[in-house]
C-alpha positions in Angstrom: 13.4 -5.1 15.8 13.6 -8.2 18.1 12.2 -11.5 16.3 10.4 -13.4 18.9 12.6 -17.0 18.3 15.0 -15.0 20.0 13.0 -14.2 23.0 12.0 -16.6 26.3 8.6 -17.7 26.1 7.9 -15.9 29.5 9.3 -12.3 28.2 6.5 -10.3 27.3 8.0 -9.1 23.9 7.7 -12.3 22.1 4.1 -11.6 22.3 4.4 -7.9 21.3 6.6 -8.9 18.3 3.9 -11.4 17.4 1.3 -9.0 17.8 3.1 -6.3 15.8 3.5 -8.7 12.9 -0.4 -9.2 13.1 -0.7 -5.6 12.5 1.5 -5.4 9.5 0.2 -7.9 7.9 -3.5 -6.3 8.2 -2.4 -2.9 7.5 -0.8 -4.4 4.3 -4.2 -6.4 3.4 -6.2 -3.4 4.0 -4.1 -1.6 1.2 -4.0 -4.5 -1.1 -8.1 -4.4 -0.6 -8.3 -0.2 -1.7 -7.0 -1.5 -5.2 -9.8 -3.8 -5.4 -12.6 -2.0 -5.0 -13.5 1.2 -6.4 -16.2 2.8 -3.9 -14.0 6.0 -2.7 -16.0 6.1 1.2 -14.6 2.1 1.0 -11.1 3.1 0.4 -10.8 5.3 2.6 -12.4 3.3 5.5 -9.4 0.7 4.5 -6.6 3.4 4.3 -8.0 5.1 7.5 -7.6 1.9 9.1 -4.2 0.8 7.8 -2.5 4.2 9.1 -4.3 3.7 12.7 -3.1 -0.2 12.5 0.3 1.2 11.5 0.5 4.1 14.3 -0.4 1.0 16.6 2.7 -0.4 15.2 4.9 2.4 16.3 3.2 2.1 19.9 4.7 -1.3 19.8 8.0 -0.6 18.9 8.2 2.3 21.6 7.6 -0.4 23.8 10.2 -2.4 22.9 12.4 0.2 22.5 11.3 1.3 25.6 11.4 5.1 23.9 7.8 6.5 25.6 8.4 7.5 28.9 4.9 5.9 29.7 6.1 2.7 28.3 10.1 2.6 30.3 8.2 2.0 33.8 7.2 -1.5 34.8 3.7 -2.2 36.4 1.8 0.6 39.0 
């Protein structure tokens, strides 16, 4: 994975790095959270919201990857 120090401020994956680090660190919050409260519909709100954060993640690192074919082709 790229770190975005290593990227020009004009190349759009300094801001999809930044933006996938935003998403890590939620989905990690949101799992710290489950062990705090004990109301099972609350925990699995939080861990139902951690995996969609983390499948975001992968989206993000298709991109920069440039893996999906819907994400190797520049602007229509």
């Amino acid at each position: 994975m790229t770190t975005s120090a290593a990227l020009p401020k004009t190349d759009p994956r300094q801001r999809m790095v930044h933006i996938r680090g935003l998403l890590a660190e939620l989905a990690e919050h949101c799992r710290e959270d489950i062990k705090k409260i004990e109301e099972p519909r609350a925990q699995a709100l939080l861990e139902t919201t951690a995996e969609v954060l983390e499948g975001l993640m992968t989206a993000y690192d298709h991109y920069e990857a440039g893996t999906e074919e819907g994400m190797r082709h520049g602007p229509m």
